[in-house]
N, C-alpha and C positions, 0 to 999 in steps of 0.2 A: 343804698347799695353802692360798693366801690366799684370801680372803671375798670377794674381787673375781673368782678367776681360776675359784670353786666354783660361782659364781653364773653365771657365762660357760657354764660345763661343763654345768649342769642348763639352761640357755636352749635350749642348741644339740642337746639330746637332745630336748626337748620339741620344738623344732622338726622334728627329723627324725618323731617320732612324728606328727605335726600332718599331715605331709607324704604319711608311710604311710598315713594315715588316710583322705587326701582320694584318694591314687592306688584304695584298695581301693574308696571307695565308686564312683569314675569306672569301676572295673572290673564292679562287682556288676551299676551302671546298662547297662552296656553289653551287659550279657549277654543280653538281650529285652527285651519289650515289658511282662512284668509286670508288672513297680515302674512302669511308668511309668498303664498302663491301671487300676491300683488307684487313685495319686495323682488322676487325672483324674477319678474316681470315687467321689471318697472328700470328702466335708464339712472341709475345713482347721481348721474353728474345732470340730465336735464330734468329728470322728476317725470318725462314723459314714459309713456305704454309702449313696450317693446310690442312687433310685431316678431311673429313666427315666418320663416321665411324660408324655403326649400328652393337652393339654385340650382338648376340642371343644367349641363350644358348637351348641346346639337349642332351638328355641320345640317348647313341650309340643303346638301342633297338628303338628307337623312328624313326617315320616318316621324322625329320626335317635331319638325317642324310642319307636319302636318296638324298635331293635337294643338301646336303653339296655335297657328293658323286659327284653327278654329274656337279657342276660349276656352273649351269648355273643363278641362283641368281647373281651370283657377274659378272657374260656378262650381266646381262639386266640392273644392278647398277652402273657398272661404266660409262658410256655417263651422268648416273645422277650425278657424280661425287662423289659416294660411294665407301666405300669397305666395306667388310663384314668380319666381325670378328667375330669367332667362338669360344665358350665355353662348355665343356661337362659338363656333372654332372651324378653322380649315381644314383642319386634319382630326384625325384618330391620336395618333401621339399627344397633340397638342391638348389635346383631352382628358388626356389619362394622365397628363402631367399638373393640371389643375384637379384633376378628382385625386392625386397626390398631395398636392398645395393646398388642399380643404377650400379652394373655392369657388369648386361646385361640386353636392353632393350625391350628385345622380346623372345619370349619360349614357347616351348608346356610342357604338363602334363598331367598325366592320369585324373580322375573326384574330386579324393579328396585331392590332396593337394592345388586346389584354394580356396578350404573352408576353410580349416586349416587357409593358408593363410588369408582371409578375417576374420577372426574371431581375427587374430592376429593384424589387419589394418593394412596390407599389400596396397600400392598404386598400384594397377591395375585394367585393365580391360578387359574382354572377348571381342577378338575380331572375333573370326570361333570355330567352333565346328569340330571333326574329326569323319568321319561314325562310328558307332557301331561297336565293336570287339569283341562282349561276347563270340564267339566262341572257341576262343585261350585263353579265359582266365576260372580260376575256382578252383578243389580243386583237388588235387591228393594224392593218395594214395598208399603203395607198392600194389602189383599187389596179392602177399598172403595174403593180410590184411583182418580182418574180420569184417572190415568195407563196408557195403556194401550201404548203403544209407544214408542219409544226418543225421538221426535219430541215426545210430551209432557211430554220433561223439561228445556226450554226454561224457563230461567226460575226453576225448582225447585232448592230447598236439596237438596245431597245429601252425604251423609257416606260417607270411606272414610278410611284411611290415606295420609298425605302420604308418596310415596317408596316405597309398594308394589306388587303384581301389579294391586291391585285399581284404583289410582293410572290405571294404561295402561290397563286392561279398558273402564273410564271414555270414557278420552280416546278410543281407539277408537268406542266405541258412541256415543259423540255425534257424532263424523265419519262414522260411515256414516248416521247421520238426517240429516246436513249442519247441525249445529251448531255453535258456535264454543265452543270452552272460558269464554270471555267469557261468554257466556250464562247462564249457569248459578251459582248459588250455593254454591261448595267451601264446604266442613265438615271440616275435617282433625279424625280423630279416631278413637283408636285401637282396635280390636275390640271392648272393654268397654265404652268409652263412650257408640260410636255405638251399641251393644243401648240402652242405656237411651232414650238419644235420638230412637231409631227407634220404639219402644215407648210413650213420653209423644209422640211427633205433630211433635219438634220438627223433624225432617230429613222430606222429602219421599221421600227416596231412599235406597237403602244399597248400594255396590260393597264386597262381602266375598266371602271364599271360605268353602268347607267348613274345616271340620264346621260352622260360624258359620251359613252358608248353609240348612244342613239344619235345625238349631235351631228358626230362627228363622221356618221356611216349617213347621213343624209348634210350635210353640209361640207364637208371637208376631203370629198369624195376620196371616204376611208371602207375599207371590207373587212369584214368579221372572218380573219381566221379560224379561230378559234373560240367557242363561247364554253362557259364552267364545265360544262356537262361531263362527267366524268372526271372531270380532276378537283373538283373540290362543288361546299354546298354552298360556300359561301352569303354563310348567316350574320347578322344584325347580331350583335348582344349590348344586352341592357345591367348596366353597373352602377354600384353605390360603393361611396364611400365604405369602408367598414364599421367603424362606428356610427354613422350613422343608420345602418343600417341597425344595428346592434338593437339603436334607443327607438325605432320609428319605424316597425315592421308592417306595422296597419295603414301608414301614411303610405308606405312601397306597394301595398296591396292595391289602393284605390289609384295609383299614378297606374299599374298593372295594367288595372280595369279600363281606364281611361284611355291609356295606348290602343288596349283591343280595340277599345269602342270607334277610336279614330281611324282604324287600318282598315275597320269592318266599311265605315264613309268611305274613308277611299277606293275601296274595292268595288263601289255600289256608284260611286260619283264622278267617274273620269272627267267628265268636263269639267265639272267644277273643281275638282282635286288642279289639272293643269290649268287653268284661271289662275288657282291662286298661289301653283308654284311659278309661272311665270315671269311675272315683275321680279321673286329675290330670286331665282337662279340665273335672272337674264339668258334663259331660252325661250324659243321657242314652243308653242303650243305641240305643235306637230311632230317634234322632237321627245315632247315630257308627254303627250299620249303613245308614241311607240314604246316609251321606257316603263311608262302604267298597263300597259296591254300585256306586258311580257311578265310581268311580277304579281303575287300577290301579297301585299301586306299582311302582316297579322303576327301571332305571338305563339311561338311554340312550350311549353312546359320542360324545363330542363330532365333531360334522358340520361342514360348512358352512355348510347349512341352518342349522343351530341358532345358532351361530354368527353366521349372516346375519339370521336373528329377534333376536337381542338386539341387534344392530348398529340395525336399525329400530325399534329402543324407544330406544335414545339418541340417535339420530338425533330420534323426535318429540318428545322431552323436551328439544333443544335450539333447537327451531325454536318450542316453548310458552314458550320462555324458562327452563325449570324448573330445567335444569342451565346450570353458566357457557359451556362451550365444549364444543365436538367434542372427541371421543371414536374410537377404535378399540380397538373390543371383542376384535379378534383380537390385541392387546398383551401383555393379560393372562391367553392361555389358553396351557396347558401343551401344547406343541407333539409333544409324544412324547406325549400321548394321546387325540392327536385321530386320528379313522378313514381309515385311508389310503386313499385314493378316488380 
């Protein structure tokens, strides 16, 4: 056999081999879903097993650090093949601007920075509403101040949060005195700040909520103007990404469940609830038992009503100018979980 016709002979074997090779693997692949739910699962570049991983994020005053608290989200998540990855934040904005940035796909916030949000075209959507807190939250004042009704605060510096519950609570309470937002001296600034500021004389005013509220009406010897009652419900709401919400409706079901479960403990557990906000809010025992005695945690089922409340918080945030345009709030609520009525 010549060196030409050998070389031919060993090409065309190696081909057929090449051939066999590709037909058995197209066979292996085709046999289920195995090989292929591994591959989808599996790190390309380390060869290691991806974990499934759900980040939420929470401000340390908020509800969703109570479930952190206690574990038990990530015992009902892991048999699901979860873990739970937690992200804090100071604010509400700073929130809704990472569940923008995809990185974190789930979160609570007080009522107005989902509209900020939406107005910005933020990808989300409402998926639970949190019970009403007006109670703990409102406007405070020093205790010799001589301001004495809502109508006295004409004029007056007052500090809260630009773009929070406490934002509207505000604008509210000066529209039922018949004030003009004009009137008055905004102070944008955020929980920490405005303590100090309220405390050295330099704000007149403070629109905060609990536990801040509580604090600061037994330590900073501040008095409760004005609490929600009446001008807003000032609710908790609970947000997802949109797509992910899209792929992972069962996964938002059982974090739901697990919320409830945690609000129903805290409702049932004061002492233990402030024990063990304590240490991360650095207050006070006695301070975070008047803020739990005034409140009740827990999870309301998205309404119309509620629905129609946060429609008229962007509605007056667009007629203050605060936000660029209209808005509709029933856009970005998750229509399968709202109460069929």
């Amino acid at each position: 056999m010549s060196g030409k016709k050998g070389n031919s002979l060993f090409m065309y074997i190696v081909s057929l081999l090449l051939a066999a090779g590709l037909i058995l693997t197209g066979c292996a692949s085709g046999n289920g879903s195995t090989t292929e739910i591994k591959t989808t699962n599996t790190d390309k570049q380390s060869g290691k097993q991806k974990e499934n991983v759900v980040k939420i994020g929470y401000q340390k005053n908020g509800p969703l650090v109570i479930l952190k608290g206690l574990g038990t989200l990530e015992k009902r998540l892991e048999p699901e093949g979860y873990k739970v990855e937690w992200k804090e934040f100071t604010s509400g904005p700073a929130l809704m601007e990472a569940l923008n940035g995809g990185s974190i796909n789930f979160g609570r916030t007080g009522d107005s920075p989902p509209i900020f949000a939406q107005a910005a075209n933020t990808p989300f959507v409402y998926v639970a509403a949190g019970k009403s807190k007006f109670k703990g939250s409102g406007i405070l004042v020093h205790k010799d101040s001589r301001i004495k009704s809502l109508a006295d605060l004409k004029g007056k510096k007052i500090g809260f949060a630009k773009g929070s519950s406490a934002h509207y609570l505000l604008v509210k309470g000066l529209e039922k005195a018949g004030i003009s937002y004009g009137d008055i001296q905004p102070s944008f600034l955020q929980p920490g700040d405005a303590r100090v500021a309220f405390e050295q004389g330099n704000i007149d005013a403070w629109a905060i909520w609990d536990p801040f509220t509580a604090d600061t009406e037994i330590h900073s010897n501040a008095r409760l103007l004005k609490d929600g009652e009446g001008l807003t419900t000032d609710r908790d709401f609970f947000l997802a990404n949109t797509e992910f919400e899209k792929n992972n409706s069962e996964l938002i079901d059982i974090m739901i469940d697990e919320i409830q479960k945690s609000a129903e403990w805290a409702n049932s557990h004061h002492d233990e609830l402030v024990a063990m906000l304590s240490p991360l809010l650095k207050i006070d025992e006695k301070s975070l038992l008047k803020s739990a005695q005034r409140r009740d945690y827990g999870l309301d089922q998205l309404t119309k009503q509620i629905i129609s409340e946060q429609q008229e918080i962007a509605d007056t945030y667009v007629e203050l100018g605060i936000i660029p345009k209209k808005i509709n709030v029933m856009d970005v609520v998750d229509q399968e979980r709202m109460a069929k009525e």
